[in-house]
Each structure stands twice: as C-alpha cells, then as structure tokens.
C-alpha positions as CSV (number, residue, x, y, z in Angstrom):
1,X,14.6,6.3,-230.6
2,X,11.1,7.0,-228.9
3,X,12.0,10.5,-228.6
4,X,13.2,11.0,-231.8
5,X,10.0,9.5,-233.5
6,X,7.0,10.6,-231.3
7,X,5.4,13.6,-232.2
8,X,4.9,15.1,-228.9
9,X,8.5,15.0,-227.9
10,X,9.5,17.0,-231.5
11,X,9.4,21.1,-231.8
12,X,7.5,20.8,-235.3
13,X,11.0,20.3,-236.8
14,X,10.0,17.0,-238.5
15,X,11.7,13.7,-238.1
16,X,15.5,14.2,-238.6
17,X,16.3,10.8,-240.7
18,X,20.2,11.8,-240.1
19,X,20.0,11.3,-236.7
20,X,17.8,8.1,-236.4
21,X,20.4,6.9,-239.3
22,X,23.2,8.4,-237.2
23,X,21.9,6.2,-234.4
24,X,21.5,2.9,-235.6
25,X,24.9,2.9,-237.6
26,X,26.6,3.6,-233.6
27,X,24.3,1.2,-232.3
28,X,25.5,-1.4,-235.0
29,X,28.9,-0.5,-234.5
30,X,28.5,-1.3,-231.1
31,X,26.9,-4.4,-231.0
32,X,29.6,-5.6,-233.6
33,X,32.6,-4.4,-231.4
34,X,30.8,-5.8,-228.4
35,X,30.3,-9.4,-229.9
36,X,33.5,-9.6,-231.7
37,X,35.7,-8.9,-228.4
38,X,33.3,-11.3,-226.3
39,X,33.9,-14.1,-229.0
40,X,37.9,-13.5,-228.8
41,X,37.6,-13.8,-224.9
42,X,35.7,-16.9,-225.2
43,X,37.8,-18.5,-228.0
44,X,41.0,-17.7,-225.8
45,X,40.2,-18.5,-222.2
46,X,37.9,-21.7,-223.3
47,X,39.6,-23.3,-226.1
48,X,42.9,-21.9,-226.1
49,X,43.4,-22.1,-222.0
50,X,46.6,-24.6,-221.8
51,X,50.2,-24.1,-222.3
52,X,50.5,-23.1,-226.1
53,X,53.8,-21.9,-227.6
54,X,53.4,-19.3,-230.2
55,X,56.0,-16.8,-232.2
56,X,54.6,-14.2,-230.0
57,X,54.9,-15.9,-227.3
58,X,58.4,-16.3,-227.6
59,X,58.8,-12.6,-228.1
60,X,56.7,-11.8,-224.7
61,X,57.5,-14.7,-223.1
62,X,53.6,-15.6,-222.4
63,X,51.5,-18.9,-222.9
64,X,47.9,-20.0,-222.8
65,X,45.1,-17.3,-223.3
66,X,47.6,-14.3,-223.7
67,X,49.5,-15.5,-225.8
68,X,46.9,-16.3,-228.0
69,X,44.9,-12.8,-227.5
70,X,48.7,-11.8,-229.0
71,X,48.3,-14.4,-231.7
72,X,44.7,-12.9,-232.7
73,X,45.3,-9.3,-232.7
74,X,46.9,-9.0,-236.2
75,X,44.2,-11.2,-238.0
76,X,40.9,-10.1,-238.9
77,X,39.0,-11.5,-235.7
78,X,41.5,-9.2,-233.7
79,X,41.5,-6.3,-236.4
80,X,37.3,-6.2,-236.9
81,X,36.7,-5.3,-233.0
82,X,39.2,-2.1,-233.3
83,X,38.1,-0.5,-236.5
84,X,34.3,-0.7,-235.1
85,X,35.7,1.2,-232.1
86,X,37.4,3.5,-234.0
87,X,34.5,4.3,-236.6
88,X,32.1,4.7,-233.3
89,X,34.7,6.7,-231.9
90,X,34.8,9.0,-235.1
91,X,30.7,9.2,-235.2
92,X,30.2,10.2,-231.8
93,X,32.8,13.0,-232.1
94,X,31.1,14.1,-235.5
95,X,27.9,14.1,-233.8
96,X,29.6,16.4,-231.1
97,X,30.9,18.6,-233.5
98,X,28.3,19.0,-235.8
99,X,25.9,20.4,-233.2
100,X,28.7,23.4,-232.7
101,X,27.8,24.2,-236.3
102,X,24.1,24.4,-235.1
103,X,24.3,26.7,-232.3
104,X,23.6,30.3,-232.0
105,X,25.9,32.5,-231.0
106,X,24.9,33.9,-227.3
107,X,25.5,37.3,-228.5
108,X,24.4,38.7,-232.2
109,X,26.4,40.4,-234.4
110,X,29.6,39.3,-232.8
C-alpha cells in the first residue's frame, strides 16, 4: 500500500484508486476466508472432539471432528470460507489478466 500511495515510488501516473480498491477487497477476502476456516477448526476439534454420530457420518463411516467438518460443509459457516476463496481466486486472475490488456506489444505494427 506504501508503494502505491507515496509519491516518489509513482511514474507521475497518479494514484490508481482501482488498484488500492482492488487490494483491499483481496485483502478482505482474505482475512474473511482465513477467520472463517480457523473458527470451523476450532469449533470441530474443541467442542465437537468426542464420539458424535451424524447422517454423514454414517455415510463415511467417520466420528468426532471429521465428521462434523462433514456436518459443516453444506451450511453457511462451511459454504462462506469457499466462496471467499473463490471470489479471491477470481480477483487475482483478473488482476493478471488485465495487465495483458496494458502491455505493449514488443514489436510495432505487428
């Protein structure tokens, strides 16, 4: 963020807003995916650590923390963690792409 906001590091472009924007959405997304999935892990290997017998578990044949990391994935404490990954997947490959669009081409008029 320091470089993008201090004069001396910019090529009198200006500030590019997108990109500080850009930024602090996949810095967001992050920190939401990050917390979510350590809240899971706590909530599973803390409270949920004993013998608990699910509908899931019957299917895999699990019991204690992995059966309810099963349990979780199709409600929205399980579903939250992937989209966030997925959107911050999606903006970094955007950002990727949409400096192609920027560059020069090495040789002109080809």
């Amino acid at each position: 963020m320091v470089a993008l906001l201090n004069p001396a590091h910019r090529r009198e472009e200006g500030i590019k807003r997108w990109l500080i924007f850009h930024t602090v959405v996949m810095v967001s997304f992050v920190t939401v995916y990050t917390a979510m999935n350590l809240h899971i892990q706590s909530i599973s290997f803390i409270d949920n650590r004993k013998d608990i017998p699910s509908d899931t578990s019957d299917t895999y044949d699990v019991s204690g923390p992995l059966s309810y990391l099963l349990d979780v994935r199709t409600t929205a404490l399980g579903l939250v963690p992937n989209v966030m990954f997925n959107l911050n997947n999606w903006l970094a490959d955007g950002l990727l792409v949409s400096s192609l669009f920027d560059a020069m081409p090495t040789r002109p008029g080809v």
